[in-house]
C-alpha positions as CSV (number, residue, x, y, z in Angstrom):
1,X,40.0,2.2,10.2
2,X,39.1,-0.2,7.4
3,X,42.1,-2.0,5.8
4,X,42.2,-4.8,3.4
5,X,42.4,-8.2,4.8
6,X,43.6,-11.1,2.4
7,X,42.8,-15.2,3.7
8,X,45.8,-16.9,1.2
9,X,44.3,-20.0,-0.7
10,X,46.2,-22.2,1.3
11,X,44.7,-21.3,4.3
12,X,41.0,-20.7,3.3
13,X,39.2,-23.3,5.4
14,X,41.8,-22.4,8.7
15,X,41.1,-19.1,9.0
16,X,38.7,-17.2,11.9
17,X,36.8,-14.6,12.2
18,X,38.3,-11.3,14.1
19,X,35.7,-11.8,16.9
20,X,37.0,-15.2,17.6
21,X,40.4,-14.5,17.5
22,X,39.6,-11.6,20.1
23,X,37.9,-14.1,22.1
24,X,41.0,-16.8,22.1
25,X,43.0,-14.1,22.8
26,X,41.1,-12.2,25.6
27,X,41.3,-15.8,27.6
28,X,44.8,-15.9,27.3
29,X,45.5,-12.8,28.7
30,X,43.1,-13.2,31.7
31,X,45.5,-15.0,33.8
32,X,49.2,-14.5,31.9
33,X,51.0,-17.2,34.3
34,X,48.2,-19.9,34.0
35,X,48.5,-19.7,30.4
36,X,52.2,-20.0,30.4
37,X,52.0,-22.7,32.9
38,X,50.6,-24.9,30.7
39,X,52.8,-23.9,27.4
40,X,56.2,-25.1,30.2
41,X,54.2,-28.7,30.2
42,X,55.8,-28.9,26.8
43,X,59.4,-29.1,27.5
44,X,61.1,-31.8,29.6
45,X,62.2,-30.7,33.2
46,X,64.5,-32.3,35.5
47,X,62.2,-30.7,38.1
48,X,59.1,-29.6,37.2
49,X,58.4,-25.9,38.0
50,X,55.0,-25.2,40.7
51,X,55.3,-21.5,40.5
52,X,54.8,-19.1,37.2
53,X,57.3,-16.2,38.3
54,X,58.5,-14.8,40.7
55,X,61.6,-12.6,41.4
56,X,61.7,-11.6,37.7
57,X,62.4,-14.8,36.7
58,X,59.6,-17.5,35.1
59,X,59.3,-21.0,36.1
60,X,62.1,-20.4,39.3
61,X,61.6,-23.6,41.2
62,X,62.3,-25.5,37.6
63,X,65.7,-27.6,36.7
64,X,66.2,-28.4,33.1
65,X,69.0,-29.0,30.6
66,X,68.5,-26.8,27.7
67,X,70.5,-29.1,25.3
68,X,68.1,-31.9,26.1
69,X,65.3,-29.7,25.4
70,X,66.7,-28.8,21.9
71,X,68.8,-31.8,20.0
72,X,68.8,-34.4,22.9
73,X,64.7,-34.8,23.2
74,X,65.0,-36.3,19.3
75,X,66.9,-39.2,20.4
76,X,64.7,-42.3,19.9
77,X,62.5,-40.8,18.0
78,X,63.0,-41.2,13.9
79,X,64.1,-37.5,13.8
80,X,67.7,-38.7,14.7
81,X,68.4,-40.3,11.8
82,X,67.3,-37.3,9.7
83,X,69.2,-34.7,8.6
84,X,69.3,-31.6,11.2
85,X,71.3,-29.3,9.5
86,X,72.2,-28.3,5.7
87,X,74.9,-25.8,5.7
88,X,76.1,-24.1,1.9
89,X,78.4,-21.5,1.0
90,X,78.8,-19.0,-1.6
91,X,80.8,-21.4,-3.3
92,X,78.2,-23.7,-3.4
93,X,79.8,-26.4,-1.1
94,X,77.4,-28.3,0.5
95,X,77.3,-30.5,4.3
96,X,74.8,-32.0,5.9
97,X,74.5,-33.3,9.4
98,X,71.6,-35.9,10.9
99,X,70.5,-35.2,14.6
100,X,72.8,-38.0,15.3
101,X,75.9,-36.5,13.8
102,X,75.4,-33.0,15.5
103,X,75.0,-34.6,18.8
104,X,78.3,-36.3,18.4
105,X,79.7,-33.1,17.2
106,X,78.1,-31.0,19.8
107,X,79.7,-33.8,22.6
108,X,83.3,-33.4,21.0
109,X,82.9,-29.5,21.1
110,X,82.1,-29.5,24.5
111,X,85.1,-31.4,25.3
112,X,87.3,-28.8,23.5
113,X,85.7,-26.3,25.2
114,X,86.1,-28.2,28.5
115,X,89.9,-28.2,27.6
116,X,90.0,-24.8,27.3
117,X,89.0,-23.8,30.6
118,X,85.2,-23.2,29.9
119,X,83.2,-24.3,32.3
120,X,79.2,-23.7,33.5
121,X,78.4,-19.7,33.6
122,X,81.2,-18.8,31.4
123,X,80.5,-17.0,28.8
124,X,81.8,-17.5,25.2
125,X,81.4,-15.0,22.3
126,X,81.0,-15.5,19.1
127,X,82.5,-13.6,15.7
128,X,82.1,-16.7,13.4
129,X,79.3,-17.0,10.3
130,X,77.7,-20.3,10.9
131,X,80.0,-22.9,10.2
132,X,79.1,-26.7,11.1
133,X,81.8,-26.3,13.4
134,X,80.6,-22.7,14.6
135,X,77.1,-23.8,15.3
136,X,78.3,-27.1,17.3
137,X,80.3,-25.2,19.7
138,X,77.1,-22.7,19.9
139,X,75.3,-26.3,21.4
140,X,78.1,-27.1,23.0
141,X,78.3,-24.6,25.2
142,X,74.6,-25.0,25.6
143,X,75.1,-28.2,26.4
144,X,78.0,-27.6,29.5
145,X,75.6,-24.6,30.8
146,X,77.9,-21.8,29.3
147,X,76.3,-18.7,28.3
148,X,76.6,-17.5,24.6
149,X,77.2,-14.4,22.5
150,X,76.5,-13.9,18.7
151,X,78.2,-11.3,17.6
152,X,77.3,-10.2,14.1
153,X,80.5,-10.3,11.3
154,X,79.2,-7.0,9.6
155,X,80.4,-5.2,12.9
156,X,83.4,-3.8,12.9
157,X,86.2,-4.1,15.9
158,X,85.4,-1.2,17.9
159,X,81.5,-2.6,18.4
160,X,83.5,-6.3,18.6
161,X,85.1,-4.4,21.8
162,X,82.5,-2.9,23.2
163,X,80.7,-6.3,23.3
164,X,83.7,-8.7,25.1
165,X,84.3,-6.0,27.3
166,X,80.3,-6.1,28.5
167,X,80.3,-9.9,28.2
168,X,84.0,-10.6,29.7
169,X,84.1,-14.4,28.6
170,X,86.3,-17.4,29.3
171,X,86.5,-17.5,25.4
172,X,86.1,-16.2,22.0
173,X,85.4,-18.0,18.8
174,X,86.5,-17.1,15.3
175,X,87.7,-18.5,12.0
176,X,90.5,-17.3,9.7
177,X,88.4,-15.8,7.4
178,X,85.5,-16.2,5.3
179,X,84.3,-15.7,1.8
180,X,81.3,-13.0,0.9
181,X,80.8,-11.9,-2.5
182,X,83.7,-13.7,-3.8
183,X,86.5,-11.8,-1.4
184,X,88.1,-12.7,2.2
185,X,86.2,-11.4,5.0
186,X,89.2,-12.1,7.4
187,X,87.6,-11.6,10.9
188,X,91.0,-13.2,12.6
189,X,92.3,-9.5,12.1
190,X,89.3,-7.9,13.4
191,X,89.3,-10.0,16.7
192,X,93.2,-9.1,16.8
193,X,92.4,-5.2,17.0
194,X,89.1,-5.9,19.9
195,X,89.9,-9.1,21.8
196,X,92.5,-8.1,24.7
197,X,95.5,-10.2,24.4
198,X,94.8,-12.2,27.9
199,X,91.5,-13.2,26.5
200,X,92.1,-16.5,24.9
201,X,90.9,-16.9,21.0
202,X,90.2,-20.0,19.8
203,X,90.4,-19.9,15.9
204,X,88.1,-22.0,13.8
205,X,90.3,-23.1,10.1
206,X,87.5,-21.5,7.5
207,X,89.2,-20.2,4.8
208,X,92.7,-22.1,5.1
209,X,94.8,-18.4,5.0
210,X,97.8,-17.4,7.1
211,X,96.4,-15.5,10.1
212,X,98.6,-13.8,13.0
213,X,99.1,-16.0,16.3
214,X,99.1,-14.1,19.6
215,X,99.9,-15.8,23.5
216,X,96.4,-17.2,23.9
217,X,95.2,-18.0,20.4
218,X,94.5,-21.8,20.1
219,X,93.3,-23.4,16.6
220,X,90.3,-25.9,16.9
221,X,92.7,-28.4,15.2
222,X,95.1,-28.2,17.8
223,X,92.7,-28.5,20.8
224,X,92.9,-32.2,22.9
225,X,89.2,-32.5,23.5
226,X,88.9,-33.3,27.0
227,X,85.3,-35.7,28.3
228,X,82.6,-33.8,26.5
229,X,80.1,-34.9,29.9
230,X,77.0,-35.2,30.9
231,X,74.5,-32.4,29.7
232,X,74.2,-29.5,32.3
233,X,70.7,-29.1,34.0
234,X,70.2,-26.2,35.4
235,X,67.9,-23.7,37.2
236,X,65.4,-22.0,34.5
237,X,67.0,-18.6,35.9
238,X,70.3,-19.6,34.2
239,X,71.1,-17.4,31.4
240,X,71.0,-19.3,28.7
241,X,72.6,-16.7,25.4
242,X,72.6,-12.8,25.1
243,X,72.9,-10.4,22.3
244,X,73.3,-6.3,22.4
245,X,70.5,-4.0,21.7
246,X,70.9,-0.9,20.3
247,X,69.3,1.7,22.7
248,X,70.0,5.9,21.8
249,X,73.1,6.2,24.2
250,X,74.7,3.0,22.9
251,X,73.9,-0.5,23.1
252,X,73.6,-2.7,26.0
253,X,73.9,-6.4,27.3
254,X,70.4,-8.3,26.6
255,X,70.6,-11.7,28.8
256,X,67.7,-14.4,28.3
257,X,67.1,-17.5,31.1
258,X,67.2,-20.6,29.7
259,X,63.4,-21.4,31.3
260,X,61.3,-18.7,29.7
261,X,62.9,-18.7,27.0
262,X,62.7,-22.3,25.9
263,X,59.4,-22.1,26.9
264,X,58.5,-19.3,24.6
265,X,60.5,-20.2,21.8
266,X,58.8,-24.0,21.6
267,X,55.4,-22.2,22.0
268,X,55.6,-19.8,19.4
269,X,58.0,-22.1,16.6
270,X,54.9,-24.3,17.5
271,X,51.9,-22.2,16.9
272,X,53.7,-21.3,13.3
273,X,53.2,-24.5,12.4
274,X,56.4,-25.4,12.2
275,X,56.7,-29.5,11.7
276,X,59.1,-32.2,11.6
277,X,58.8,-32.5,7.8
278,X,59.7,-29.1,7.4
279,X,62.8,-28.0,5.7
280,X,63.2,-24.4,6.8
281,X,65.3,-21.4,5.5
282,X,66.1,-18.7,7.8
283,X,68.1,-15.8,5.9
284,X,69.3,-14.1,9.1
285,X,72.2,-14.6,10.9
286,X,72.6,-15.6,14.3
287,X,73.9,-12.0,15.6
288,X,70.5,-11.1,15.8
289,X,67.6,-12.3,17.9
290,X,66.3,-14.0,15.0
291,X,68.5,-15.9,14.1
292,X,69.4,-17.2,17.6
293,X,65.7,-17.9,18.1
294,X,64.7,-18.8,14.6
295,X,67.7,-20.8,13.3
296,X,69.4,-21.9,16.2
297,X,66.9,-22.9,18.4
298,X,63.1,-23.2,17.3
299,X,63.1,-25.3,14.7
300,X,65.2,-27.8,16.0
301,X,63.3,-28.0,18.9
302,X,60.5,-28.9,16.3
303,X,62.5,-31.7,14.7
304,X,62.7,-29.7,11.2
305,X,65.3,-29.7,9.0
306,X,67.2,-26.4,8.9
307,X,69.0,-24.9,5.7
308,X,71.6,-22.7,7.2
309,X,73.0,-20.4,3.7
310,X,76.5,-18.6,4.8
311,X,76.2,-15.7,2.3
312,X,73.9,-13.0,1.0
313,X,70.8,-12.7,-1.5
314,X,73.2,-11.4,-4.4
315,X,76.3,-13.8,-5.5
316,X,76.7,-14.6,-7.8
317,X,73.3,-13.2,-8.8
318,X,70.3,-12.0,-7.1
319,X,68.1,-15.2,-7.4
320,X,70.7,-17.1,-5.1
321,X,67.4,-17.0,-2.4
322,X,65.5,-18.7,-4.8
323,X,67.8,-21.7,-6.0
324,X,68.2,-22.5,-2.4
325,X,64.5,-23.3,-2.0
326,X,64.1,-24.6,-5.6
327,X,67.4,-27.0,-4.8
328,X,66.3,-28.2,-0.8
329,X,62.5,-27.7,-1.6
330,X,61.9,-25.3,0.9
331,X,58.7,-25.1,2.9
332,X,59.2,-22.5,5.4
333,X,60.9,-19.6,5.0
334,X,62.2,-16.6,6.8
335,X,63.6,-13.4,5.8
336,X,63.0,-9.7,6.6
337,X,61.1,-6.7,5.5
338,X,64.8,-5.5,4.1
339,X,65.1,-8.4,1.6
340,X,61.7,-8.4,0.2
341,X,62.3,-4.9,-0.4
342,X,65.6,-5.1,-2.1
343,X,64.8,-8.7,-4.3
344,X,61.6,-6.8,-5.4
345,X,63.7,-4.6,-7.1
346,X,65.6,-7.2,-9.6
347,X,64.3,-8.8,-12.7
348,X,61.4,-10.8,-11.7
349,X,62.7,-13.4,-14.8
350,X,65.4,-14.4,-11.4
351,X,62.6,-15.5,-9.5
352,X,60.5,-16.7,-12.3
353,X,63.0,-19.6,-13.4
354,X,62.3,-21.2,-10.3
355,X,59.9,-23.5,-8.8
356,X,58.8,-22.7,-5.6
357,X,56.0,-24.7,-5.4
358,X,57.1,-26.6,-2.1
359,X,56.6,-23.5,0.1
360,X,54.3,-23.5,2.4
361,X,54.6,-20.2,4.9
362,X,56.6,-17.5,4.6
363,X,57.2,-15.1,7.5
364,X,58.9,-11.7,7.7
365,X,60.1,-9.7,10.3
366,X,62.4,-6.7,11.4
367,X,61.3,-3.4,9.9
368,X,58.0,-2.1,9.4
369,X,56.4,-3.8,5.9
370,X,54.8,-2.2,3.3
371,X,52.0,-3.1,2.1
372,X,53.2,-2.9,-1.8
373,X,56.3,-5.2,-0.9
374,X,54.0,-7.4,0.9
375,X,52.1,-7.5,-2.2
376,X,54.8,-8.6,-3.9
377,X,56.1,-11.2,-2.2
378,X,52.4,-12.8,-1.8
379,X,52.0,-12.7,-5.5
380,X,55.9,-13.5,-6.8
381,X,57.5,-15.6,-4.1
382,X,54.3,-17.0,-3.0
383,X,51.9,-18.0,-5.6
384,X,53.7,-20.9,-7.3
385,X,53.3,-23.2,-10.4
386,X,50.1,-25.5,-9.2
387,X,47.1,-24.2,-8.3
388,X,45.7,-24.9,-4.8
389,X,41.7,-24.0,-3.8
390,X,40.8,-20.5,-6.0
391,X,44.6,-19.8,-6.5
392,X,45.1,-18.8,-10.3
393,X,49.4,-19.3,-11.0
394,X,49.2,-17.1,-14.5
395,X,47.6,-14.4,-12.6
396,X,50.1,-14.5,-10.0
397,X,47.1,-14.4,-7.5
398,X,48.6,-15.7,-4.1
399,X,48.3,-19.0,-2.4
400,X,50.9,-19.1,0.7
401,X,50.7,-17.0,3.8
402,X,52.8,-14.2,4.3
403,X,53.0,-13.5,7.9
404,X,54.5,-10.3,9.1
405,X,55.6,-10.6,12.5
406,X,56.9,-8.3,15.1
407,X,60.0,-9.5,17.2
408,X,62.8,-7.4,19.8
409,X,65.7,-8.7,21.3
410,X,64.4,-8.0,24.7
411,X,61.2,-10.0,24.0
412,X,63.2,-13.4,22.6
413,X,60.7,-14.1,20.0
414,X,57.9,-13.0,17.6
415,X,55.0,-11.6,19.9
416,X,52.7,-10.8,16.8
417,X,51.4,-12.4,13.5
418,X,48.9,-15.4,12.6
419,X,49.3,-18.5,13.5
420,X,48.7,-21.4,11.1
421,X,49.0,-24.0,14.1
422,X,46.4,-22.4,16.7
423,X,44.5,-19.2,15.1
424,X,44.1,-18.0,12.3
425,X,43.0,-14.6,11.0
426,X,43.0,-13.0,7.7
427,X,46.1,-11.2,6.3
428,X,46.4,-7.1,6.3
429,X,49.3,-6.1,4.0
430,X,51.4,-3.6,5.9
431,X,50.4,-5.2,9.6
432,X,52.2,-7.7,11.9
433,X,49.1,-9.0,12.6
434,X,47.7,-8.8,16.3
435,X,49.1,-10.3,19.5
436,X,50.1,-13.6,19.9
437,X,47.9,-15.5,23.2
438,X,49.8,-14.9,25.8
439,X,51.5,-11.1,25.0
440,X,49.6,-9.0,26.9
441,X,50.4,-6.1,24.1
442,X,48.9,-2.6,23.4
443,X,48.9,0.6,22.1
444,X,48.5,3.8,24.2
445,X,48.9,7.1,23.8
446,X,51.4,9.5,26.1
447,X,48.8,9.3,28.9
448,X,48.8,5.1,28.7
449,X,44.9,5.3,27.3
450,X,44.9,2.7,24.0
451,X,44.5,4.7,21.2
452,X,42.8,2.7,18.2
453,X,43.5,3.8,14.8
454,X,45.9,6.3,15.5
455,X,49.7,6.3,16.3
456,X,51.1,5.1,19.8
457,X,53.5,3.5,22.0
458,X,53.4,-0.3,21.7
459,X,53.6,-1.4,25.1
460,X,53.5,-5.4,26.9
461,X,51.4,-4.8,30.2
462,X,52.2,-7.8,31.6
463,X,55.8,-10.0,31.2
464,X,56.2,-12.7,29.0
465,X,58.1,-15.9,29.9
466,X,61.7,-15.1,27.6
467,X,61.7,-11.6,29.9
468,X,65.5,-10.7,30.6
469,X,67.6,-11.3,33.3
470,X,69.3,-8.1,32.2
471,X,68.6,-5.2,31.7
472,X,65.5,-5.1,34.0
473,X,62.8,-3.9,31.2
474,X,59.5,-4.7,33.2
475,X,58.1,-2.0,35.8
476,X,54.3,-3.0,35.2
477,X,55.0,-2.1,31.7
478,X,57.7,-2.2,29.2
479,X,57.7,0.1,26.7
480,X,59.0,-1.3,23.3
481,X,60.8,2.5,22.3
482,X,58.3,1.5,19.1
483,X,55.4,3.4,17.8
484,X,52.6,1.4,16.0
485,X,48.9,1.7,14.9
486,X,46.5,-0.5,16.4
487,X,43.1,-1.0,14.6
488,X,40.0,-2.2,16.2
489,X,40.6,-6.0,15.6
490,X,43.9,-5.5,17.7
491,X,46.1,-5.7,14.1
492,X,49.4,-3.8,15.0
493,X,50.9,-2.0,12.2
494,X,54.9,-0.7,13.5
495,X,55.8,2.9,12.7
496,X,59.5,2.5,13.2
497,X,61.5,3.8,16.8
498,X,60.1,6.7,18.3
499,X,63.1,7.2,20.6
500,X,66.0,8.1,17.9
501,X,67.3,4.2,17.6
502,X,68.0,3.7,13.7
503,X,66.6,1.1,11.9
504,X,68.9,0.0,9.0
505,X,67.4,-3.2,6.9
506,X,66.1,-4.2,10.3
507,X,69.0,-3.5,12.2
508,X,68.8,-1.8,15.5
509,X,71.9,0.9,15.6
510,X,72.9,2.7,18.3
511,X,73.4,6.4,17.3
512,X,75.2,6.7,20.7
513,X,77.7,4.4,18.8
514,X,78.7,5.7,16.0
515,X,78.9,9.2,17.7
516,X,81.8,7.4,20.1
517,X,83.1,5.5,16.9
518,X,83.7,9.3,15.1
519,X,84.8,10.5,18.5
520,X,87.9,7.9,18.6
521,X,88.8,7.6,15.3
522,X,89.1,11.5,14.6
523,X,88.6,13.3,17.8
524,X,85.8,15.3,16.5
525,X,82.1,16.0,18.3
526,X,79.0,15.1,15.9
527,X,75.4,14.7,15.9
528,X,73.8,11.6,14.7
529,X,69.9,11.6,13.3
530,X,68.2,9.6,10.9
531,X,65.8,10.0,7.7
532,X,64.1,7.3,5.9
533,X,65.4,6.0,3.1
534,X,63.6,4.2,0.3
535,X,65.5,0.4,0.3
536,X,67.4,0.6,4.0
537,X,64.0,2.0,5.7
538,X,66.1,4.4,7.7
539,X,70.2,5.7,7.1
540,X,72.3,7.4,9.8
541,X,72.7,10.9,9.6
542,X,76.2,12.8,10.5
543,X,76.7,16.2,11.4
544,X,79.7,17.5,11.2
545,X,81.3,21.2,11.7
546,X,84.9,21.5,10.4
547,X,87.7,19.2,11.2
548,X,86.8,15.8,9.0
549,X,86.1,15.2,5.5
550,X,83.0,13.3,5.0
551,X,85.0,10.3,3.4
552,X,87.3,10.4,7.0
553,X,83.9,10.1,9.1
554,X,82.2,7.0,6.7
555,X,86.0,5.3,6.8
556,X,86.4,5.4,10.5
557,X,82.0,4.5,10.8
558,X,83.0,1.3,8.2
559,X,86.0,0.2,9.9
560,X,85.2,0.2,13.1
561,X,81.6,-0.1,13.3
562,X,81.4,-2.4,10.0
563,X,79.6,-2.2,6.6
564,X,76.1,-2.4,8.1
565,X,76.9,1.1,9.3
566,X,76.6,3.5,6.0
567,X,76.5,6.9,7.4
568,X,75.2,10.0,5.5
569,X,77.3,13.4,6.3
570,X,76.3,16.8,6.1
571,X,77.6,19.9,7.3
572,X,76.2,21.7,10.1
């Protein structure tokens, strides 16, 4: 199966051949635990771990604290002077925070949170865009050994429910409200309708608007921080943060050990090439794996500096993307499949009034790419002003890479793609590039032969260190639920689910879910499918027979499973 391979300007004397990527790769699968062995020399341990895994947890004889191993290891170093964090709203407010000023604010979180009862192995969820304030009690909790919970805003209360009633936590965070596209997104009222009223709320002032007060809700401004304390070390089986992943009956608790998956993360952030001079952009929100990984976590592991946007592509106009990384020169950003698609689509004159010049690497990941959109970003968003090696600006000829990559909430990070930092391989528009060392990943057929050139299940044959404590995935294999293509240089090219999950802009969505949303909201059966569709990759399909109006079943989907979830109905 011949495809077109591309090795951007930038990277022409980095790149390898196929045969010596196969070879790197073949010895890091050999002996899995060995490898990963040495990738845990990499973080700081309390105790340092003798045994690879055992028990379905990696690295189980290991103590660390995970705060130390992502804002505390900078301390000392002249990374804690510089700024960690640039946050902006639609608004265009601006606040940044050094390394120093987001440890102190981590510390005084933790002591709220200490105040409020949370304590180690509590967890806390989250229904909050990424405030400063929202993403220092995030490290707070790391920091006191309290497990986490992102829960997207673009959900509505019923999947808000669904997900404190799985998680059951000490505490949830909110603010008042928040602004997208120029309105009130006023989430207070959607935790109102999910959060039981003997689950205490603390409410983060956002907006500044009158919200309703119940027994247990608590405003940030009101806590008494009590001693933030020490940082909590603890076993690498400790769960660290979870999310929910979509699976065809509804979605279920994800949990990731603090160990493996710090492990992992460092490894992989590392092998992007991610540095301490960086200032990175990641366009997705923490609610999904990666964000957590990829905004929260990796890069400030690294040291980079992290522009954190609460808003969309589109307000006031569609080249809000683009300002960002004119206005913070940019180096390293990270979107999805989705957004390339859509931003292709608007007047490239947006783009072109821009100078993007101090990118570097730009990665994608969620849906399956294709190649044209690829195309497009290589050329438009990648190409800049000044020419670099054989890349020609005024024939919009390419210079940065654009790596596709191939990440799941179960697997923590991005498994796939080339990798500036240890090897790299030429670019094939429409792949995610083959395995990362150390992802033991194929593609079979039904019979579990690998089937080359033709489509499969992509399947791990061996565990990777950010496995999860729940649910138990690995029996020898795990099955992704994803069909691919494998060619014969191991490039994996994703075909979407193959077991009726729906993929909207990237989104995993339960059609279990919004069968039970319908269900409650107007007491009628249904039958959910999916079709592709042209800018969302794939839309929910309802069927209905009698007793609803199509309007009824897309109200009761958008209120109680949120605007992400824009359901097609049609009569059975």
């Amino acid at each position: 199966m011949a495809r077109e391979s591309v090795v951007p300007p930038y990277m022409k004397y980095k790149a390898v051949p196929a045969a010596e990527f196969k070879r790197l790769y073949s010895e890091s699968v050999s002996d899995i635990y060995a490898f990963w062995m040495r990738e845990a020399a990499h973080l700081r341990w309390r105790v340092r771990p003798r045994r690879a895994f055992e028990g379905g947890v990696w690295f189980p004889d290991g103590y660390l604290s995970p705060y130390e191993n992502v804002i505390g290891r900078h301390h000392g170093t002249f990374m804690w002077d510089k700024i960690a964090i640039i946050w902006e709203d639609e608004s265009g407010e601006v606040r940044a925070l050094t390394y120093s000023q987001l440890d102190s604010l981590a510390l005084r979180m933790a002591g709220a949170l200490r105040a409020l009862g949370v304590g180690r192995g509590d967890w806390v969820v989250f229904y909050a865009p990424p405030t400063p304030e929202t993403l220092a009690l995030t490290y707070a909790a790391v920091r006191i050994g309290a497990p986490f919970e992102h829960v997207f805003t673009g959900w509505g209360w019923l999947a808000l429910a669904r997900r404190v009633a799985s998680r059951r936590p000490r505490l949830v965070v909110t603010v008042d409200a928040f602004p997208r596209r120029g309105k009130l997104v006023r989430t207070k009222n959607v935790v109102d309708k999910a959060v039981p009223e003997g689950v205490r709320v603390l409410v983060v002032e956002r907006a500044g608007v009158s919200v309703s007060r119940r027994r247990n809700d608590i405003f940030l401004s009101e806590v008494e921080p009590a001693d933030g304390g020490g940082e909590a070390v603890v076993g690498s089986g400790h769960p660290l943060f979870g999310l929910h992943a979509a699976y065809r009956d509804g979605p279920r608790p994800v949990t990731h050990a603090a160990g493996g998956y710090l492990v992992q993360t460092y490894a992989t952030t590392r092998w992007l090439g991610i540095r301490p001079r960086d200032t990175y952009f990641c366009t997705v929100m923490p609610g999904w794996i990666t964000g957590v990984t990829y905004m929260l976590f990796g890069p400030l592991m690294i040291g980079a500096t992290v522009v954190v946007y609460e808003g969309g592509p589109d307000y006031p106009q569609w080249d809000r993307w683009w300002s960002i990384i004119e206005r913070y020169a940019v180096t390293v950003f990270v979107t999805t499949a989705g957004a390339m698609r859509y931003l292709s689509r608007q007047d490239p004159e947006l783009l072109k009034k821009h100078n993007l010049d101090t990118l570097r690497l730009i990665i994608t990941t969620a849906e399956p790419f294709e190649g044209e959109i690829w195309r497009w970003t290589y050329q438009y968003v990648g190409t800049g002003t000044v020419p670099t090696v054989d890349s020609v600006p005024e024939r919009l000829t390419g210079r940065v890479p654009v790596i596709h990559a191939f990440i799941q909430t179960e697997l923590g990070t991005f498994v796939t793609g080339q990798l500036p930092n240890y090897v790299f391989t030429p670019l094939k528009p429409g792949s995610a590039g083959p395995p990362m060392p150390g992802f033991y990943i194929d593609v079979v057929d039904e019979e579990g032969r690998p089937a080359r050139g033709i489509p499969g299940r992509l399947i791990l044959k061996a565990p990777w260190p950010a496995l999860p404590l729940e649910p138990k995935v690995f029996d020898g294999i795990y099955d992704t639920g994803d069909a691919a293509v494998m060619d014969e240089d191991l490039y994996i090219y994703p075909q979407g689910r193959r077991d009726g999950v729906i993929k909207i802009n990237g989104y995993r969505v339960s059609p279990g879910e919004i069968e039970e949303a319908i269900k409650t909201a107007l007491g009628v059966d249904v039958v959910v499918e999916k079709t592709r569709d042209p800018l969302r990759f794939e839309v929910p399909v309802v069927y209905i027979r009698g007793g609803a109006s199509p309007d009824d079943v897309k109200g009761a989907v958008r209120e109680l499973l949120g605007p992400i979830v824009d359901v097609e109905v049609r009569s059975m």
